[in-house]
C-alpha positions in Angstrom: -12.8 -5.1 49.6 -12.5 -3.4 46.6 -10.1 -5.1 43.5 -10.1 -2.4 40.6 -8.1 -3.3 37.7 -5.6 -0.9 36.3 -8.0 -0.3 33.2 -11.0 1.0 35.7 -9.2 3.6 37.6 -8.7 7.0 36.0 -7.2 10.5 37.6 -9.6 12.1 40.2 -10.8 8.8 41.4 -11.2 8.7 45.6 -12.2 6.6 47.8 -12.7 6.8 51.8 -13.1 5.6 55.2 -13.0 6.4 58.7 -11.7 4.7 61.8 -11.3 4.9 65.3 -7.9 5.2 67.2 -9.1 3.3 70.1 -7.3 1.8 73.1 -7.1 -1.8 71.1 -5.3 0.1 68.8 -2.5 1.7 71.0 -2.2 -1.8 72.5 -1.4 -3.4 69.6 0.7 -1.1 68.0 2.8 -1.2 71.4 3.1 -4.5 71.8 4.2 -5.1 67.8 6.6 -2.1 67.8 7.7 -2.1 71.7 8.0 2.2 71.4 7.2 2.3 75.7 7.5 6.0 75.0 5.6 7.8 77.5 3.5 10.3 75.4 2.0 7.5 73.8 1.9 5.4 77.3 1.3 7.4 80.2 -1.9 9.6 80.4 -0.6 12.0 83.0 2.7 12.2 80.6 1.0 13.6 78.0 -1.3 15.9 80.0 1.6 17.6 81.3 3.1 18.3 77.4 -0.4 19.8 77.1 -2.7 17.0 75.4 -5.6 15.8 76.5 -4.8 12.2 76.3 -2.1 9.8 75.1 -0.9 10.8 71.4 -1.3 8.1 68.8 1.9 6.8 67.4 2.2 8.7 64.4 3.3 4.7 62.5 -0.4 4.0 63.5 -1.4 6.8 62.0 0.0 6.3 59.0 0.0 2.4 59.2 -4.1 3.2 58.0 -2.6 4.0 54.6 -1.5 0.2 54.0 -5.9 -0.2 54.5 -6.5 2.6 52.1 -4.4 1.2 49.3 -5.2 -2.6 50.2 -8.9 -2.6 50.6 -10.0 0.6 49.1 -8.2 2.2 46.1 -7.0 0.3 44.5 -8.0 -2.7 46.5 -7.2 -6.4 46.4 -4.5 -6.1 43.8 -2.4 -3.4 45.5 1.1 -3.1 46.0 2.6 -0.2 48.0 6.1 0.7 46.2 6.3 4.1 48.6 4.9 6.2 51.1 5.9 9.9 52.2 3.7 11.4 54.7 3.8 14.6 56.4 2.4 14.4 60.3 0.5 17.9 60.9 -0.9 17.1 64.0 -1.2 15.0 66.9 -4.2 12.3 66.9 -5.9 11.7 70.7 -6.6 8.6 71.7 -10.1 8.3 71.0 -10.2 10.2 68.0 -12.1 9.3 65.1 -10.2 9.8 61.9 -11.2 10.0 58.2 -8.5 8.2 55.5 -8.7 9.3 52.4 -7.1 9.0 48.9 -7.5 10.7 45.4 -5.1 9.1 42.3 -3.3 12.2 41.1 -1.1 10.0 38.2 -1.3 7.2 36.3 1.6 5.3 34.7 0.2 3.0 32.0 3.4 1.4 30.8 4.1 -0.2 34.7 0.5 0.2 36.4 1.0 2.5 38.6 -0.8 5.0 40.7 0.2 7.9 42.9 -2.2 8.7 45.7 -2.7 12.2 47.3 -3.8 10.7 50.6 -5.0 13.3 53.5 -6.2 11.6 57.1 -8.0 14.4 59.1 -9.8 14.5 62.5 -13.3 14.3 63.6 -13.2 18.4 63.5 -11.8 17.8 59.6 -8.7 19.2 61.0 -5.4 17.6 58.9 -3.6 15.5 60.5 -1.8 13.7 58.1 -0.5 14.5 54.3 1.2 12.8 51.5 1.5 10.7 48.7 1.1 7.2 48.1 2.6 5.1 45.1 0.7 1.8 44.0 1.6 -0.6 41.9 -1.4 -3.1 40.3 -0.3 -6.9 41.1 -2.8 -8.4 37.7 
């Protein structure tokens, strides 16, 4: 776990990591949210709408943002204030995605970043945009 102070980070700083949206993962996201929808629950559901396996919750998708901002950038001392995110495309159960996050903007007078944060597929295909605003909890 990272814990950058406000004084270390600077614009253009990223950081990374990648994760897999395995079946753990859809079974814990179901049973904390209850969403029984069937693209996300029924194989032969989604095969018929023309994917090749249950769709990820797009929440679980972007849930992987609260990691970014409280283990990676800016770590230990983060504070989400907001997240807008754009879905792009659909993720596949099994797919491996890549979370990342660059700081775009720094405000010095109440520590705070802003995050361009991109998750993309295994094929580097986007899946998810937006931005990210953190406050530093020193």
């Amino acid at each position: 776990m990272n814990s950058y102070r406000y004084e270390e980070l600077k614009i253009g700083m990223c950081e990374s990591f990648d994760v897999a949206v395995d079946e753990a993962a859809f079974s814990s996201f179901l049973e904390i949210t209850g969403d029984i929808n069937p693209l996300h629950n029924d194989r032969n559901y989604a095969e018929k709408k023309g994917h090749r396996d249950r769709v990820a919750f797009g929440m679980l998708t972007s849930s992987y943002l609260s990691t970014l901002a409280g283990v990676y950038l800016p770590g230990k001392l983060s504070l989400i204030q907001s997240v807008e995110v754009k879905f792009l495309k659909p993720v596949i159960l099994g797919e491996k995605l890549r979370v990342s996050g660059e700081i775009v903007d720094m405000n010095d007078s109440v520590k705070r970043i802003e995050l361009r944060v991109i998750i993309t597929n295994e094929d580097k295909v986007k899946v998810l945009k937006g931005r990210m605003q953190v406050l530093l909890d020193e």
